[in-house]
C-alpha positions in Angstrom: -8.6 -33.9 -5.4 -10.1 -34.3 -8.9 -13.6 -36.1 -9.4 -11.2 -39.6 -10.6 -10.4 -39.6 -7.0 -13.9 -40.3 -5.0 -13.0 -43.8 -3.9 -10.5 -42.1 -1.5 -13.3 -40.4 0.2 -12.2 -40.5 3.8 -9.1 -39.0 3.1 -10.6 -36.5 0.5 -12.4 -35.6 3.6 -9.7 -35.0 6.0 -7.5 -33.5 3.6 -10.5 -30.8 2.9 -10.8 -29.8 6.7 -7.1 -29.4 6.9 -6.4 -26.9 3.2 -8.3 -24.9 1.1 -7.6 -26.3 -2.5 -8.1 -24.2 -5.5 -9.7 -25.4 -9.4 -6.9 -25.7 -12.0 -7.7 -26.3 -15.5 -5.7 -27.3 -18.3 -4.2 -24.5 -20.0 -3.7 -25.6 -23.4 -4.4 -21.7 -24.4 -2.0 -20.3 -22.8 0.6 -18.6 -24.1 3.7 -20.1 -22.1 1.9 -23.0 -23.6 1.8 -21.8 -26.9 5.4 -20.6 -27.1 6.6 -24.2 -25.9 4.8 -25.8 -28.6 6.3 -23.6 -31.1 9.8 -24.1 -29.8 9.5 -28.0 -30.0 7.8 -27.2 -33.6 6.4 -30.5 -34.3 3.0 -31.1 -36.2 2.5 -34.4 -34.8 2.9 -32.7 -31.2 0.7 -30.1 -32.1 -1.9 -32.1 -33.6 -2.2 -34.4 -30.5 -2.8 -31.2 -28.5 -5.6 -30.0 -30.9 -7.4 -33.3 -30.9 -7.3 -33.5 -26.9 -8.9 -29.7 -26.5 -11.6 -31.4 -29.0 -11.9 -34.7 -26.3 -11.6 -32.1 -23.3 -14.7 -30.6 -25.2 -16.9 -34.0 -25.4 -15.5 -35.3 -21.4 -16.6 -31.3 -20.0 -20.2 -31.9 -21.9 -20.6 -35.5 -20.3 -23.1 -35.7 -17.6 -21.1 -39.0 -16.4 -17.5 -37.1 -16.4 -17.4 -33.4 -16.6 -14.8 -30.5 -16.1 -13.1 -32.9 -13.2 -11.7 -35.2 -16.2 -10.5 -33.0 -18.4 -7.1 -34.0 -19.4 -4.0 -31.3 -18.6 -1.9 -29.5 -20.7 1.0 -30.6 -18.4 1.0 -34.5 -20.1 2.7 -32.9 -23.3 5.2 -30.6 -21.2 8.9 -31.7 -20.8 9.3 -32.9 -25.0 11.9 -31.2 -27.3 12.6 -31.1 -30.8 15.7 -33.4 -30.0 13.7 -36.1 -28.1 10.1 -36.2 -29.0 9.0 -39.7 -31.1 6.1 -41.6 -31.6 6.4 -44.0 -28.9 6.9 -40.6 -26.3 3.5 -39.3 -27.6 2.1 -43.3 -27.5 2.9 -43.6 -24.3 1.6 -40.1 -22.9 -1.4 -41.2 -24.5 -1.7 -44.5 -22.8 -1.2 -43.2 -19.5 -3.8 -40.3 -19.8 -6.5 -42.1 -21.6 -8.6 -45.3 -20.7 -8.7 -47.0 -24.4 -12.6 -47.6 -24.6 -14.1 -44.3 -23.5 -11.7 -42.2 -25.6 -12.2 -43.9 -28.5 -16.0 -43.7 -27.9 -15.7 -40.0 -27.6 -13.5 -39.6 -30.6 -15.4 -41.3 -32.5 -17.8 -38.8 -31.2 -16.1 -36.0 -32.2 -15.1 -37.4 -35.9 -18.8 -38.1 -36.8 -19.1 -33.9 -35.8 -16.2 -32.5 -38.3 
């Protein structure tokens, strides 16, 4: 279970005693990744990805986050050049981000570069 998940203690708990769980982290360097990205071959795609390593960067370095809300390369898997638009990548975005902090950490992050 990932750190979002602490108000399900009791069954965090029992789930712990039962299986041994391992640490996953997003993968955006990897190069299955990688070669995906290239086959879809679109900037905007790509560009998303790049500025979410950037947030994953600010949300690791947060003492009120950390490493346990990092966001997953597996939210911009399943696109292809045929069927990616704008309102695919809007609404990946919506359902990965909560509007006020990510904004307060890109603005973070644009006030850096």
């Amino acid at each position: 279970m990932n750190t979002a998940d602490r108000s399900l203690s009791m069954m965090d708990y029992a789930l712990r005693r039962r299986f041994s769980f391992i640490p996953l982290e997003p993968a955006f360097d990897n190069s299955k990744f990688n070669k995906y990205l290239d086959e879809v071959d679109d900037d905007r795609l790509k560009r998303l990805v790049n500025k979410v390593k950037l947030v994953n960067e600010e949300i690791s370095a947060d003492d009120t986050l950390g490493k346990g809300f990092c966001m997953g390369h597996s939210y911009f898997c399943g696109f292809t050049s045929d069927t990616i638009s704008r309102d695919q990548l809007s609404e990946k975005l919506q359902s990965m981000f909560l509007r006020e902090r990510i904004l307060h950490i890109y603005g973070m992050i644009k006030s850096r570069h």
